[in-house]
TIVEXPA-57591 format. One record per residue: residue number from 1; chain; x, y, z of N, C-alpha, C in turn. Coordinates in pm, whole numbers, always signed. Example, Ala and Ser with C-alpha at 12.3 -4.5 7.8 and 13.67 -1.06 7.14 Angstrom:
BEGIN
NODE num chaine   n_xx   n_yy   n_zz  ca_xx  ca_yy  ca_zz   c_xx   c_yy   c_zz
NODE   1      A  +1319   -569   +780  +1230   -450   +780  +1320   -330   +780
NODE   2      A  +1285   -225   +708  +1367   -106   +714  +1290     +3   +787
***
This chain:
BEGIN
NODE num chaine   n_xx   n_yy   n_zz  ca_xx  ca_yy  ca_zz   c_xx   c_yy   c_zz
NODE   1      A  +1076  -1252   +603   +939  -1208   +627   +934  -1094   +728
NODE   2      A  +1018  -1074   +817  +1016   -949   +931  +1039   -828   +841
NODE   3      A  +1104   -808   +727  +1186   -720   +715  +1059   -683   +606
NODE   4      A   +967   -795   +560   +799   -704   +478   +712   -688   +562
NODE   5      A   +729   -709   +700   +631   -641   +796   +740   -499   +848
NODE   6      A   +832   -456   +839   +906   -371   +913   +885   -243   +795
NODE   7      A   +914   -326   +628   +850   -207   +536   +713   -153   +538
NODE   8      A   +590   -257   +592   +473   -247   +599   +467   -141   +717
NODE   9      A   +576   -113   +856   +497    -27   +912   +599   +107   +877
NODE  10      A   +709    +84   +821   +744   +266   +774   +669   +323   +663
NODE  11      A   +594   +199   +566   +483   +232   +500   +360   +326   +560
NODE  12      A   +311   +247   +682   +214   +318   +729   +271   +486   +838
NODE  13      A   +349   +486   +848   +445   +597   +898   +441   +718   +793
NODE  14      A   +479   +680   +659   +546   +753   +566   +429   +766   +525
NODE  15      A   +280   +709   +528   +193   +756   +461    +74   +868   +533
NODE  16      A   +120   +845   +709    +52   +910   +795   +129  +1050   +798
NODE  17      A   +233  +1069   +803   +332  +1240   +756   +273  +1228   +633
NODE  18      A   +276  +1232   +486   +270  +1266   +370   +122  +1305   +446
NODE  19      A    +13  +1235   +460   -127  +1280   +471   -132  +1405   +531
NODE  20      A    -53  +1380   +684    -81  +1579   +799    +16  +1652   +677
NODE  21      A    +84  +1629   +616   +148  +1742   +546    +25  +1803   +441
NODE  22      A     -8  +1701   +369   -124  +1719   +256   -224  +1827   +351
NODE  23      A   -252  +1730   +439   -366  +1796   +520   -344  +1953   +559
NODE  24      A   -224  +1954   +645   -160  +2088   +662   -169  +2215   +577
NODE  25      A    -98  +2126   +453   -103  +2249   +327   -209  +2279   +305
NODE  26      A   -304  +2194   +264   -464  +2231   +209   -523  +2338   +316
NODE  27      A   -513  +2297   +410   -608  +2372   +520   -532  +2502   +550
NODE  28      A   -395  +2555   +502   -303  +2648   +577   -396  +2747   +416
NODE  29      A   -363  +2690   +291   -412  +2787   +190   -570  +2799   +123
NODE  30      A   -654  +2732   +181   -801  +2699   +147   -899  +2776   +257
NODE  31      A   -819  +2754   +400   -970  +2798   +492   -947  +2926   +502
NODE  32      A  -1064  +3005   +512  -1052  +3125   +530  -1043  +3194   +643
NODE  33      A   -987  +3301   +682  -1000  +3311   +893  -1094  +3415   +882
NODE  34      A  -1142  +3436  +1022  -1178  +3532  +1054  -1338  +3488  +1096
NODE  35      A  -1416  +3552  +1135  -1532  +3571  +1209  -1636  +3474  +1141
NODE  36      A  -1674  +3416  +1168  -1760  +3294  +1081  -1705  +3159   +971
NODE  37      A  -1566  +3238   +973  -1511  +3137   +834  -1485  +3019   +943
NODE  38      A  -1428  +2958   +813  -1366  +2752   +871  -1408  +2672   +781
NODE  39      A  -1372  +2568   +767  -1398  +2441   +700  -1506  +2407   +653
NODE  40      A  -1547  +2397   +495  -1677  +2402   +409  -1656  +2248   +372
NODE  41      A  -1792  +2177   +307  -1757  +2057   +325  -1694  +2041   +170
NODE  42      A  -1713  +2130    +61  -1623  +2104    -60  -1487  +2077    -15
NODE  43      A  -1472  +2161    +91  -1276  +2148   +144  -1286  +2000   +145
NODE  44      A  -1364  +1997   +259  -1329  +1840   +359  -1351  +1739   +208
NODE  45      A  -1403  +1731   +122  -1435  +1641    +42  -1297  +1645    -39
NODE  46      A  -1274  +1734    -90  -1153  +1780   -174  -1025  +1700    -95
NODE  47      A   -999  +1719    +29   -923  +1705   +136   -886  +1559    +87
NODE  48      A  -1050  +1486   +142  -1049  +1347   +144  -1040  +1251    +12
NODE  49      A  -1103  +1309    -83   -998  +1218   -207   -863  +1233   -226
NODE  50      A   -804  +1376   -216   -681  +1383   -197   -617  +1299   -113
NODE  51      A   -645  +1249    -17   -615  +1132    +82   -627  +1027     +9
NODE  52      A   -724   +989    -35   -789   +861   -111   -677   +799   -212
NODE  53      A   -727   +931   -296   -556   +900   -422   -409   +875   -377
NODE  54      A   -323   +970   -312   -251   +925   -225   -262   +790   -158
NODE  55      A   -352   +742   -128   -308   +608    -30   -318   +491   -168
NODE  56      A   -459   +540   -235   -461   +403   -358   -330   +433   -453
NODE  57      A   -262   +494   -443   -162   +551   -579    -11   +500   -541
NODE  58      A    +24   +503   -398   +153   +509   -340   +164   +319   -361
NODE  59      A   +175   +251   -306   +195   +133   -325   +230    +99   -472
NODE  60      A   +106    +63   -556   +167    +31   -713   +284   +133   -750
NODE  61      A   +254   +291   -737   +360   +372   -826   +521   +394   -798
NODE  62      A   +513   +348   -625   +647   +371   -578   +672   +244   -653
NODE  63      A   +614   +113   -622   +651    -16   -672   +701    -23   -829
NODE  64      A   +635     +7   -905   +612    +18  -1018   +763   +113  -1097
NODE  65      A   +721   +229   -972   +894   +320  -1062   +985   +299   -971
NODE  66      A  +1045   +275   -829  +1162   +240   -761  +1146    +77   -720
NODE  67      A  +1080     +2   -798  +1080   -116   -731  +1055   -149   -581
NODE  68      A  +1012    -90   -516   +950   -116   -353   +879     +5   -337
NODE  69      A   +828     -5   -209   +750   +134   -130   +894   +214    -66
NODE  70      A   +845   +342    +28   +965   +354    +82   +983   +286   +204
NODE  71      A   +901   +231   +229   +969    +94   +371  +1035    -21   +288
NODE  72      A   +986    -70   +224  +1057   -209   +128  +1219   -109   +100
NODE  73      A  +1244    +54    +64  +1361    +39    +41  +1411    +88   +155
NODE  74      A  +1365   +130   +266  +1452   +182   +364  +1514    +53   +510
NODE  75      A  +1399    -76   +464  +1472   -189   +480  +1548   -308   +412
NODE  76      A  +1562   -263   +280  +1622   -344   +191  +1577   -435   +103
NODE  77      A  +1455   -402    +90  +1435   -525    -20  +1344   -463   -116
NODE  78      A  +1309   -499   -249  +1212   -461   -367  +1146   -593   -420
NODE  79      A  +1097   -550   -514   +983   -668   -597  +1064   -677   -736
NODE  80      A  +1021   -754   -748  +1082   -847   -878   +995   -884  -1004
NODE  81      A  +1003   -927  -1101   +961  -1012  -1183   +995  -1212  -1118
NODE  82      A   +931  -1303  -1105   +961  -1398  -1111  +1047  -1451  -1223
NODE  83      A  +1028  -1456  -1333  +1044  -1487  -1454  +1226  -1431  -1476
NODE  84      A  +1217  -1339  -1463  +1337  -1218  -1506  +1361  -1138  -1433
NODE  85      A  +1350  -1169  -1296  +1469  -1113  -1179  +1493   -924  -1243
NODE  86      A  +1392   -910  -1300  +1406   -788  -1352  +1270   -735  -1252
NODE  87      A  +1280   -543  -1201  +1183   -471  -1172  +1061   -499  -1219
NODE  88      A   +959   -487  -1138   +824   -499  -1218   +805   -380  -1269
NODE  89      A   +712   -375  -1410   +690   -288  -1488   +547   -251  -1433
NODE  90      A   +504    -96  -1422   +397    -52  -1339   +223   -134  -1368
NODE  91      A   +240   -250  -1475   +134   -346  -1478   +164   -449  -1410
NODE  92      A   +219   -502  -1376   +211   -614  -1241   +230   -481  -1142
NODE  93      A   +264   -374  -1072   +242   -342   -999    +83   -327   -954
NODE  94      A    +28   -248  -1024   -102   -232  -1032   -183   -355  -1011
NODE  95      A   -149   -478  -1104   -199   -620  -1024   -173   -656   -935
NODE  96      A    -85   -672   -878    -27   -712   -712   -103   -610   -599
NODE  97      A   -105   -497   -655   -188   -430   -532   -345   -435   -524
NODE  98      A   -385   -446   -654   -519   -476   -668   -569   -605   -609
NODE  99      A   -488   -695   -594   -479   -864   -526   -531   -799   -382
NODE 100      A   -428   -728   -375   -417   -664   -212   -570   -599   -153
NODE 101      A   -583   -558   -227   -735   -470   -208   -832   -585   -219
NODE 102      A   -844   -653   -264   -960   -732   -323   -962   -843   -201
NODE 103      A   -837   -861   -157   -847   -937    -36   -861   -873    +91
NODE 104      A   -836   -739   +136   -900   -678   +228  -1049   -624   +230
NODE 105      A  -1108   -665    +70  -1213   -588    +60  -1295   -738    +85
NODE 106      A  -1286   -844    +73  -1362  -1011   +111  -1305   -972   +240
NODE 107      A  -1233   -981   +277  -1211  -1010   +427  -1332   -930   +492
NODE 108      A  -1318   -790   +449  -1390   -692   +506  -1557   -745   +494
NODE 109      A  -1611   -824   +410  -1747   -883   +365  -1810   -976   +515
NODE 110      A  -1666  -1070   +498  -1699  -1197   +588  -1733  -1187   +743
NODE 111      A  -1787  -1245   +769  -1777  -1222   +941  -1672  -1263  +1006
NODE 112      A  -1646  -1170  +1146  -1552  -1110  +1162  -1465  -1217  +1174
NODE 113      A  -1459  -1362  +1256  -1383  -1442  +1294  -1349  -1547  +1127
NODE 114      A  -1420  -1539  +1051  -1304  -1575   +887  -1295  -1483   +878
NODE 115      A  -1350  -1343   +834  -1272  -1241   +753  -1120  -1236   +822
NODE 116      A  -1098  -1268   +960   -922  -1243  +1039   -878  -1397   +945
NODE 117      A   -919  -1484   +971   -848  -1630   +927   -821  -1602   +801
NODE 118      A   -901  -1567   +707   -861  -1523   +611   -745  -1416   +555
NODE 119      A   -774  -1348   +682   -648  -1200   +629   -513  -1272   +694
NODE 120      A   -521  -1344   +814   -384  -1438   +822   -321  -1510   +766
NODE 121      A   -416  -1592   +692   -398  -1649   +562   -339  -1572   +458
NODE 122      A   -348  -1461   +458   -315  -1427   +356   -191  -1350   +384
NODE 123      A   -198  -1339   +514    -58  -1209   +537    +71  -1340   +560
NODE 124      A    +25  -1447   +607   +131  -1538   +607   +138  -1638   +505
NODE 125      A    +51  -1619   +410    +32  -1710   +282   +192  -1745   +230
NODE 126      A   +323  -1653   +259   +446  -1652   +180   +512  -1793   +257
NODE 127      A   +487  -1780   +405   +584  -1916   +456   +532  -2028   +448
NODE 128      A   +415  -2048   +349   +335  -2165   +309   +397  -2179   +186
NODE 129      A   +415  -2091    +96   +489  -2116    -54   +569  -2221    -81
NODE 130      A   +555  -2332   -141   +612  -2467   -200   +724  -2405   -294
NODE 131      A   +730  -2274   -363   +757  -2246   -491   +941  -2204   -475
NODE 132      A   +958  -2196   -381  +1068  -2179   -348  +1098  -2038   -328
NODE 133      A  +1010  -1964   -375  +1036  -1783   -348   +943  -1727   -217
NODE 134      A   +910  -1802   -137   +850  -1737    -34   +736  -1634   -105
NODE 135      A   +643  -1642   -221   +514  -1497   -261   +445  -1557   -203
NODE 136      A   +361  -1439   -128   +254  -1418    -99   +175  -1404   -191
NODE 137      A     -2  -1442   -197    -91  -1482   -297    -71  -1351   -398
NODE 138      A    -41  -1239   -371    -53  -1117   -472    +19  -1117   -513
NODE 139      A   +158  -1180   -483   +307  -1155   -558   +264  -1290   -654
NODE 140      A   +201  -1424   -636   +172  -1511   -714    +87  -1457   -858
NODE 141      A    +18  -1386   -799   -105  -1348   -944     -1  -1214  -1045
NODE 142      A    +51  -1185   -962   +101  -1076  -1062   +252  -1149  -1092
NODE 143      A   +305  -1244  -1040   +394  -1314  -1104   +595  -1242  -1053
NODE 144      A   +543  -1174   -942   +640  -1098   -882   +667  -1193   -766
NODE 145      A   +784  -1134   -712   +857  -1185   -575   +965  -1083   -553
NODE 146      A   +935  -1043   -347  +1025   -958   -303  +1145  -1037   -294
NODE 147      A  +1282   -975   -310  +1393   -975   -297  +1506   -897   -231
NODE 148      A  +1616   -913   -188  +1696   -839   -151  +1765   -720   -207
NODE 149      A  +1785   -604   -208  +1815   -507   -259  +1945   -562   -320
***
C-alpha cells in the first residue's frame, strides 16, 4: 500500500510539470507582447480545458496503454486484470477511474466531516479486502488489481 501512495504523489508531480510545461508553451506562442497586449480570456479558457483533458485523460490512458501511471511505474507496480493476470484493456481502465471520480465527486457533495470518512474509506478500502488481492473499491468494479511489476 505505501508504494500506491508513493505512485499517487509522483503522479501528482508528473502532472504539475506536464501542466507549467503545457502552460509555458501556450502562453510563450499565443500572448501577444507589447503595449496593451496579454492574456484574453479565449487563451485562459483554451489554457484551462487543456488542463482539464490532460488531468481527466492521464490516469485511464497511461493505465490502459503501459499498465500503470508514471508513478505506479517508476515505483514498481501496474494494474492487472483479476481474472487473467493480464494488463487491463483501456475499458476497465476508463471504469476504474471513473469509480475514482464518482467517489471524489460524493465525497465532495457530503458534509465535510463524512465526505473525509468517506474518502478514507475509500483510500484505505484495499487493507479491508477479504478477497485476498488487497483492491480498492475501483479496482473491485472494474475487476482489476495492482501488482508488482
Amino acid at each position: 500500500m505505501g508504494r500506491r501512495l508513493g505512485a499517487w504523489v509522483v503522479d501528482l508531480i508528473a502532472l504539475f510539470v506536464i501542466m507549467l510545461l503545457v502552460a509555458l508553451l501556450y502562453t510563450r506562442f499565443t500572448y501577444a507582447t507589447g503595449p496593451g497586449a496579454g492574456p484574453h480570456l479565449l487563451d485562459d479558457l483554451i489554457l484551462r480545458l487543456i488542463g482539464i483533458v490532460i488531468v481527466v485523460l492521464y490516469e485511464p490512458v497511461m493505465t490502459g496503454l503501459y499498465g500503470g501511471t508514471f508513478g505506479k511505474i517508476v515505483v514498481g507496480i501496474r494494474v492487472v486484470h483479476v481474472d487473467t493476470g493480464e494488463p487491463v484493456m483501456m475499458g476497465a481502465s476508463f471504469v476504474r477511474y471513473i469509480c475514482i471520480v464518482v467517489i471524489g465527486f460524493v465525497t465532495s457533495l457530503l458534509p465535510q466531516a463524512a465526505g473525509s470518512i468517506l474518502w478514507l474509506l475509500w483510500a484505505l478500502s484495499a487493507f479491508f479486502d477479504r478477497s485476498g488481492y488487497r483492491q480498492a473499491w475501483h479496482d473491485k468494479v472494474a475487476k482489476t488489481w495492482v501488482v508488482d511489476r
